[in-house]
C-alpha positions in Angstrom: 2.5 18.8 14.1 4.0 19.0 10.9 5.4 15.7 9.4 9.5 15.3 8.6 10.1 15.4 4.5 12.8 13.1 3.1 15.0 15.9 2.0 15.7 13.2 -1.8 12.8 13.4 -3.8 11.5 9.5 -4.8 11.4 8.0 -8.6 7.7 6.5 -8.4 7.5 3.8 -11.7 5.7 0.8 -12.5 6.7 -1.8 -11.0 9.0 -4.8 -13.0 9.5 -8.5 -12.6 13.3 -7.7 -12.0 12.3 -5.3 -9.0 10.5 -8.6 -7.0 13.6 -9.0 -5.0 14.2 -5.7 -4.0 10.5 -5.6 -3.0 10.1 -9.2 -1.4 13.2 -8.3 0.7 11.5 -5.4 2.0 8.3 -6.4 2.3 9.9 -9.7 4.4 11.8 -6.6 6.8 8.9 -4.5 7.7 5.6 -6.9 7.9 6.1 -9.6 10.9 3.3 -11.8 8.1 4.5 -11.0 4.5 3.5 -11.7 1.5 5.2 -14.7 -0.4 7.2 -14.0 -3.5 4.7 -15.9 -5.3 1.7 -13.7 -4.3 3.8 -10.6 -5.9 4.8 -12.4 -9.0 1.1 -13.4 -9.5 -0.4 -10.3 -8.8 2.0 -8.9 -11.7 1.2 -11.6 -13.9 -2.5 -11.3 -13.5 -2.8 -7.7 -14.3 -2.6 -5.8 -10.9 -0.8 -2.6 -11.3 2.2 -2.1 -9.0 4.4 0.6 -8.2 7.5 1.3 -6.7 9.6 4.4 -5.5 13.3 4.8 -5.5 16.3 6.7 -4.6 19.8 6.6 -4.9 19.5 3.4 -2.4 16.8 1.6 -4.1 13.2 1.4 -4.0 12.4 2.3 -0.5 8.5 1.3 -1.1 5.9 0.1 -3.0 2.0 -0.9 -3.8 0.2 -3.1 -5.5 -3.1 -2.7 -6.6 -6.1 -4.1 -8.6 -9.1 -2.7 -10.8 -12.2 -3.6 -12.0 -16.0 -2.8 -12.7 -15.2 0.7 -11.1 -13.5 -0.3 -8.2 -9.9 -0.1 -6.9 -8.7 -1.9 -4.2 -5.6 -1.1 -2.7 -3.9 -4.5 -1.8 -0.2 -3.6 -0.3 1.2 -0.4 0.4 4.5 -0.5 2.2 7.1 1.9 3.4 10.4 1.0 4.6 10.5 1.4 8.3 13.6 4.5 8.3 11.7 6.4 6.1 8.1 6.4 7.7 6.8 9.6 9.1 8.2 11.1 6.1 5.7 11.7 3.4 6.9 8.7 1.4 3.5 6.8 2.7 1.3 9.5 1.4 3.0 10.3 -1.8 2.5 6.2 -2.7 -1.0 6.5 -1.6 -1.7 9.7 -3.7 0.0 8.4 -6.4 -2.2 4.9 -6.6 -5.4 7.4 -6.2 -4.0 9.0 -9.3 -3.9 5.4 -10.6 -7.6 4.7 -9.7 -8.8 8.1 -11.8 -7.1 7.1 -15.0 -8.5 3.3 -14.5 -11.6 4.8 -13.5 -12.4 3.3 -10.5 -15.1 5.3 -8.6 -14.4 4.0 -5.1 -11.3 2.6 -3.4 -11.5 0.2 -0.4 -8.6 -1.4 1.4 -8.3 -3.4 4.4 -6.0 -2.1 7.4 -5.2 -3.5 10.8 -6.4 -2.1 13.8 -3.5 -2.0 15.6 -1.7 0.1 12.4 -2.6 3.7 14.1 0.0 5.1 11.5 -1.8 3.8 8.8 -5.0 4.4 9.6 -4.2 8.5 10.5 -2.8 8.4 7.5 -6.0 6.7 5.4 -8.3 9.0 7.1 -6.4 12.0 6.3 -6.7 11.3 2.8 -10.2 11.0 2.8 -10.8 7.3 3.8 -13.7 6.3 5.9 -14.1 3.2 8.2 -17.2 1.1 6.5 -16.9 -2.6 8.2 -14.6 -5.0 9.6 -13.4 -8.4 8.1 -13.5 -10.4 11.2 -10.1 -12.9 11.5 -8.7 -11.3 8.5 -5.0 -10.9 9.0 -2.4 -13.3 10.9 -1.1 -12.7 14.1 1.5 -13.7 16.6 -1.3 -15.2 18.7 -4.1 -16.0 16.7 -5.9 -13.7 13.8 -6.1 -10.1 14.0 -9.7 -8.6 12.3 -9.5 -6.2 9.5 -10.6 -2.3 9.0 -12.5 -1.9 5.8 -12.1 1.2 4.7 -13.4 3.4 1.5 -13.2 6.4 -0.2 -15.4 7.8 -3.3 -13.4 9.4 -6.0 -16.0 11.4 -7.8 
């Protein structure tokens, strides 16, 4: 099965002080436990690189992500929900791994929910392996939710 393209090709840039907003609002309308705006203005201001991708109705998604002693670590990657199943998820994703290289990071981990069977199709098409679990790592409407670790070498 073949996935559905967005027919409007996405502007993938760093990511800006002035575009926290425009992500917070749509990190707050797709995750049920989002991110504060404080997380995302701290994670700009201590370094992490973060991207987002636009069209001619804003930025539609976004990730954040952090490097160091040869390791990436993808922290948020998010889609808005109209657009998913259409390639924007993969081209953020291939674009961060592009990110890794030039930062040289040699391996990428990132942390997924179990229940995110999307995501995780996705990950593993790309070349991502399951390596653990973070037990209780995520909130939930109930309780916690454990945590997918997941990896992938780059070289």
């Amino acid at each position: 099965m073949s996935a559905v393209r967005n027919e409007e090709p996405f502007n993938l840039r760093r990511m800006a002080r002035d575009d926290l907003d425009a992500v917070f609002e749509l990190e707050r309308a797709n995750y049920a436990f989002p991110w504060s705006m404080g997380i995302f203005r701290d994670c700009l201001e201590m370094g992490y690189l973060g991207f987002v991708a636009e069209d001619s109705e804003g930025i539609r998604g976004y990730f954040m992500v952090s490097v160091g002693v040869h390791e990436g670590h993808i922290l948020n990657l998010c889609v808005d929900s109209s657009l998913r199943g259409r390639g924007l998820g993969r081209q953020l994703l291939r674009h961060a791994m592009q990110v890794f290289r030039q930062e040289q990071a040699q391996t990428v981990f990132l942390e997924v929910r179990p229940s995110n069977k999307a995501a995780i199709a996705l990950y593993e098409s790309e070349g991502f392996v399951e390596i653990g679990t973070r037990k209780d790592y995520y909130s939930s409407a109930g309780d916690k939710e454990d945590a997918l670790i997941l990896a992938r070498d780059l070289f």
